[in-house]
C-alpha positions as CSV (number, residue, x, y, z in Angstrom):
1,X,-13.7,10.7,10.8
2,X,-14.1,13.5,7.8
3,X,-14.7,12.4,3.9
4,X,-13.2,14.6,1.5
5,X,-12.2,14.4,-2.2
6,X,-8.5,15.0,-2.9
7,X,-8.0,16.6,-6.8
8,X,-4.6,14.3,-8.5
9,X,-4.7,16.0,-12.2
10,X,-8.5,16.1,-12.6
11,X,-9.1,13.1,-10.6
12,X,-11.0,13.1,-7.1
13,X,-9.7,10.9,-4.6
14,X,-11.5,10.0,-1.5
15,X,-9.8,11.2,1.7
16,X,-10.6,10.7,5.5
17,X,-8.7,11.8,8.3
18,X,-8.8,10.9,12.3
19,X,-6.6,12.7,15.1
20,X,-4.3,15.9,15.1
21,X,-0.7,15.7,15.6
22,X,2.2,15.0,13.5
23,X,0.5,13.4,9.9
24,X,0.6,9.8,8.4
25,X,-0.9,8.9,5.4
26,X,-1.9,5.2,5.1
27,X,-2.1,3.9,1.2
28,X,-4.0,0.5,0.4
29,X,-3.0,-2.8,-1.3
30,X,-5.1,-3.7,-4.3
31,X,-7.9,-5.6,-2.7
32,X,-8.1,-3.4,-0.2
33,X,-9.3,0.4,0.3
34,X,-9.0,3.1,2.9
35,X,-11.3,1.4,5.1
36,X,-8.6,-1.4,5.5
37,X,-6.3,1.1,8.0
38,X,-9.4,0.9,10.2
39,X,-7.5,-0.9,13.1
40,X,-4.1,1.7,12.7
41,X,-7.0,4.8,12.4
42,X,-8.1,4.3,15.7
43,X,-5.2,3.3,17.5
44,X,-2.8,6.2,15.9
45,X,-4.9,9.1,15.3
46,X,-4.9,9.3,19.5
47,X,-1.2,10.8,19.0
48,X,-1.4,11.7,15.3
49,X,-3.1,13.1,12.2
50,X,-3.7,9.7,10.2
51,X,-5.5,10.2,6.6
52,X,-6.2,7.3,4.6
53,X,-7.6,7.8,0.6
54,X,-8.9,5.3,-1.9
55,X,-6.6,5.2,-5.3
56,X,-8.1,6.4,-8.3
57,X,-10.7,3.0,-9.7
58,X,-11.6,2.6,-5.8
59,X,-15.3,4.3,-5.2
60,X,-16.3,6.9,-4.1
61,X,-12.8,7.9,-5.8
62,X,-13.0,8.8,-9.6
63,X,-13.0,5.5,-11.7
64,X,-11.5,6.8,-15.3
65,X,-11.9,5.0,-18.2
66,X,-8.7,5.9,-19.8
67,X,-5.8,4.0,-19.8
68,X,-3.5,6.7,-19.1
69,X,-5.3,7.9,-16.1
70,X,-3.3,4.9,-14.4
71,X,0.3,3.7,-13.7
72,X,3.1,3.5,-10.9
73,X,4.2,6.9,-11.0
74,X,0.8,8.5,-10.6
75,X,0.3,5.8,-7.6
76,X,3.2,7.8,-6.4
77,X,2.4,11.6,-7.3
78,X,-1.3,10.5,-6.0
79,X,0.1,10.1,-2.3
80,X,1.7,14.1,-3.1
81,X,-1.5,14.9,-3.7
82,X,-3.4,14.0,-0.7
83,X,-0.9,16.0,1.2
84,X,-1.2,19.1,-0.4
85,X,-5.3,18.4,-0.2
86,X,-4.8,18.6,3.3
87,X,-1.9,21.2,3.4
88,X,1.0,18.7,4.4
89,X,4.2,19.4,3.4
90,X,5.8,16.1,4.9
91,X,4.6,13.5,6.8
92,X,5.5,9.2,7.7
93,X,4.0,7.9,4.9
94,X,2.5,3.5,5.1
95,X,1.7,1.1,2.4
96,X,0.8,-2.1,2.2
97,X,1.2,-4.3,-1.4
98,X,0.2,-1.9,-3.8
99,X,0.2,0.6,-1.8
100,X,3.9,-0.8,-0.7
101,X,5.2,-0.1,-4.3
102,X,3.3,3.7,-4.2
103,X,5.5,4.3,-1.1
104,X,8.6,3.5,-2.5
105,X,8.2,5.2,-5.7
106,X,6.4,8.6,-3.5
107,X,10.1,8.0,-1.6
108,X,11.9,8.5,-4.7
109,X,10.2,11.1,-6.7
110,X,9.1,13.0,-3.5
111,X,12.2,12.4,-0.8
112,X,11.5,16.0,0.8
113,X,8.1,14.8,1.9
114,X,8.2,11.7,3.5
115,X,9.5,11.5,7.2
116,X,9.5,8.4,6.7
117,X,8.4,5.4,4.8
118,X,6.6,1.6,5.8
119,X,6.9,-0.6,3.5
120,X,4.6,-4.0,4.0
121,X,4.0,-6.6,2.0
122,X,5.6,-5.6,-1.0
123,X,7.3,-7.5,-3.3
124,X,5.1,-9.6,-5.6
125,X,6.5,-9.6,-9.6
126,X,9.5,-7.2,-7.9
127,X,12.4,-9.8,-8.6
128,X,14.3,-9.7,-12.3
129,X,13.3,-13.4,-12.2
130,X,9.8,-13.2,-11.4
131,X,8.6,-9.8,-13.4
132,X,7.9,-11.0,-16.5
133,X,6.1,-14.0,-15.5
134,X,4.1,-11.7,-12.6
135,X,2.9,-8.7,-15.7
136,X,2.0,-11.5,-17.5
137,X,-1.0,-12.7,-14.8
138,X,-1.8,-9.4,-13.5
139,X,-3.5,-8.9,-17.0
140,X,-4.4,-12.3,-17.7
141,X,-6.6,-11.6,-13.7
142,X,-7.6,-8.2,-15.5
143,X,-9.3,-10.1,-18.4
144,X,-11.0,-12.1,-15.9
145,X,-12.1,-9.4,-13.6
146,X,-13.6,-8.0,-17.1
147,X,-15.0,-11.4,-17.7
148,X,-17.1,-12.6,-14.3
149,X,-17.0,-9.2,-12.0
150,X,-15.6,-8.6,-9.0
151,X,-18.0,-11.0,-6.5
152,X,-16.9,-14.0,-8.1
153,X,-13.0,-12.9,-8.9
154,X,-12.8,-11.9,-5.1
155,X,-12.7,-15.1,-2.9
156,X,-10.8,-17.0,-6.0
157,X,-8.4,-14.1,-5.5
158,X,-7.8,-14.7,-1.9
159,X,-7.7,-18.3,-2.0
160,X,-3.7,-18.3,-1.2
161,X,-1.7,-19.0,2.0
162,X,-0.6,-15.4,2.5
163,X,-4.3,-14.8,2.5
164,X,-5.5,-17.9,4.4
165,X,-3.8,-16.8,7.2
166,X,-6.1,-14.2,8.3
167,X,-9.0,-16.4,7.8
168,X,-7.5,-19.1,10.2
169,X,-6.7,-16.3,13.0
170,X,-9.8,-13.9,11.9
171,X,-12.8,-15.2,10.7
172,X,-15.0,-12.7,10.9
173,X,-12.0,-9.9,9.6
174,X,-11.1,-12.2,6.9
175,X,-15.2,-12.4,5.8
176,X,-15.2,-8.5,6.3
177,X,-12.0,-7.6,3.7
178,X,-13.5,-10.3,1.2
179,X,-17.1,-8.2,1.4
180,X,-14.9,-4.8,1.2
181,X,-13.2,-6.4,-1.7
182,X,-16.0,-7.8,-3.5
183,X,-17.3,-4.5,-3.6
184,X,-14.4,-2.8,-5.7
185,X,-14.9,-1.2,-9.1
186,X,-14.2,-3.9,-11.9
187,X,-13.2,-1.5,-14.1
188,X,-11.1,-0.3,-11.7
189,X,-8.9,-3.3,-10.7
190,X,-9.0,-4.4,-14.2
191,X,-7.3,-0.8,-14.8
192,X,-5.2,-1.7,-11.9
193,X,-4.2,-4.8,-12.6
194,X,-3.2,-4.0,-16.4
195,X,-1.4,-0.5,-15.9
196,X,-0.3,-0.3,-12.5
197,X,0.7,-3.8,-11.4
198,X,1.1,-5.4,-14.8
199,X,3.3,-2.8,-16.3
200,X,5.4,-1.4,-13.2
201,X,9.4,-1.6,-13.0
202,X,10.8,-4.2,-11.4
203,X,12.2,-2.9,-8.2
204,X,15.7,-4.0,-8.8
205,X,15.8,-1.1,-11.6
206,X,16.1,1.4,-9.0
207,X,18.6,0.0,-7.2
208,X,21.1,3.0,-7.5
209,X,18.5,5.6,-5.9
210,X,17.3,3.5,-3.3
211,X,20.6,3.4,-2.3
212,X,20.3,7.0,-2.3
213,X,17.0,7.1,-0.5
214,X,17.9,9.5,2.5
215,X,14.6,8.5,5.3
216,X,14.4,5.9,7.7
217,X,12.3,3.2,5.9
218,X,11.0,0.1,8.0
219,X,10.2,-2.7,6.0
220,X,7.3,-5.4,6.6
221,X,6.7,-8.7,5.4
222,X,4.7,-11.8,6.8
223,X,6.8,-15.3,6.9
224,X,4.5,-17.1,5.0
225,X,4.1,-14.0,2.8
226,X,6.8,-16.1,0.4
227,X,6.9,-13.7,-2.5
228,X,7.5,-10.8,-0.8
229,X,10.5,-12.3,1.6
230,X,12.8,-11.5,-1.8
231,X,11.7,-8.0,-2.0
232,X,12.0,-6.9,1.5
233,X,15.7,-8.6,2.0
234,X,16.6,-6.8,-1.1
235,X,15.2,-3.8,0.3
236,X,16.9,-3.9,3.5
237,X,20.2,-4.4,2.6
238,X,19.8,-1.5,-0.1
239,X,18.2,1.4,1.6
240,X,20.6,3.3,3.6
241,X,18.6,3.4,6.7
242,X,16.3,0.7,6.6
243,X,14.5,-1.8,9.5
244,X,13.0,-5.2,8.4
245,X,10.4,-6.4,10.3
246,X,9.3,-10.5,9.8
247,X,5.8,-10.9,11.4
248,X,6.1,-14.7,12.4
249,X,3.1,-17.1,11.2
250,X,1.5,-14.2,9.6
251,X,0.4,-13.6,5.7
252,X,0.1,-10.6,3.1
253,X,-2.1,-8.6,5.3
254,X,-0.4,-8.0,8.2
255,X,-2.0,-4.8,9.7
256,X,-5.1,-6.6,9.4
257,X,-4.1,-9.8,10.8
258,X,-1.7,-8.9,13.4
259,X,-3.1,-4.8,14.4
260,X,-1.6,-4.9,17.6
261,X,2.0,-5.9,16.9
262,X,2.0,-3.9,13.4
263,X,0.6,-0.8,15.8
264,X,3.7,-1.5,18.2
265,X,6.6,-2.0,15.5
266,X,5.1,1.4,13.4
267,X,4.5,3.2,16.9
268,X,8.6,2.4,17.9
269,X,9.7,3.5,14.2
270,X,7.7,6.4,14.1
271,X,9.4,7.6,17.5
272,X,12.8,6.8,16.7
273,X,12.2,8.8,13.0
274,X,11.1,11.5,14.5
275,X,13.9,11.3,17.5
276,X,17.1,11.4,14.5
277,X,15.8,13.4,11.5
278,X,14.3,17.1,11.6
279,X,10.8,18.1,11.1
């Protein structure tokens, strides 16, 4: 693995890569960070180039101050930036929650430079029904990241059944992401939670161009990952040429709490994307 910083508009994101061959960049759900894709890192970069970054707010990436340093579509022109970092001009492109939504939106504003797109676990405040009532707590959690830190929001955070699950399976990897997460910048999920998540479009707004979205997209989503269900029906039966994938007894995190069957479902989609669209 090599650390580098990434420059998105004056801010540095943090960058590592593992393995040569055909690139995928891995981008992280809000309490995670690059270190999340360690378990797709080391299986994929044997056959690829896999680079993982942390968003802007995540350390060692730049943690601005500014409000307008954040929001959906930089999420999205932040993933455009990585690649020309490393000189990429298109590669499969993976994220999880946050980073879900990031992939999407990179899908949309930057078609010509995704191969293709996995999205997993995406879908919380997407619905018309649900977005209001979803903004509304991503800044009330904002406020209270502000108000106790980050090692006491954390396990409060993650007490959920699309979180337990991990625990229940993985112990020791459910105590290692809470550490990683405890970790965070509070400034920067506060940011996160108030500009990104609490003030992005609801995914039903861009129904029109995802119906235009021209790359295979493989969709992911847990079965007791409730939320997101919604999201990733609604996905599959929009996106042109789009795979849904239903990890069985499994939460939000599924490339954490099921490596080796999310390595096998990304491994086949990867081959049959590169096997029907050009390079």
């Amino acid at each position: 693995m090599s650390g580098s910083f990434a420059d998105a508009d004056g801010v540095r994101l943090y960058c590592e890569e593992a393995g040569a061959g055909y690139p995928i960049v891995f981008v992280h759900e809000f309490a995670g960070d690059f270190a999340s894709w360690e378990p797709q890192l080391r299986h994929f970069a044997r056959r690829y180039r896999c680079i993982a970054f942390n968003a802007r707010g995540y350390a060692p990436s730049d943690v601005p101050e500014e409000p307008s340093a954040y929001g959906q579509m930089r999420a999205a022109d932040d993933i455009a930036a990585v690649l020309d970092h490393f000189a990429v001009a298109r590669a499969h492109i993976v994220g999880l929650s946050m980073g879900g939504f990031a992939a999407v939106h990179f899908g949309l504003r930057h078609a010509a430079r995704a191969r293709s797109l996995v999205v997993a676990g995406c879908g919380y405040g997407a619905p018309p029904d649900s977005h209001a009532e979803f903004a509304a707590a991503a800044r009330a959690n904002a406020e209270l990241i502000e108000r106790i830190g980050m090692p006491a929001f954390a396990p409060d955070y993650s007490d959920t059944e699309a979180r337990l699950t991990l625990k229940r399976k993985d112990r020791r990897g459910f105590e290692e992401y809470l550490a990683q997460f405890a970790a965070h910048s509070a400034l920067g999920a506060a940011m996160h939670m108030r500009h990104v998540q609490g003030a992005r479009p609801s995914l039903w707004d861009f129904a029109d161009a995802l119906a235009a979205l021209p790359m295979p997209v493989l969709v992911v989503s847990g079965d007791t990952d409730g939320d997101c269900l919604e999201t990733g029906i609604f996905l599959k039966r929009t996106i042109p040429d789009c795979g849904l994938w239903i990890a069985p007894d499994t939460g939000h995190a599924v490339n954490l709490e099921e490596p080796d069957a999310f390595n096998r479902e990304l491994a086949a989609f990867f081959a049959a994307a590169e096997g029907r669209s050009a390079a």
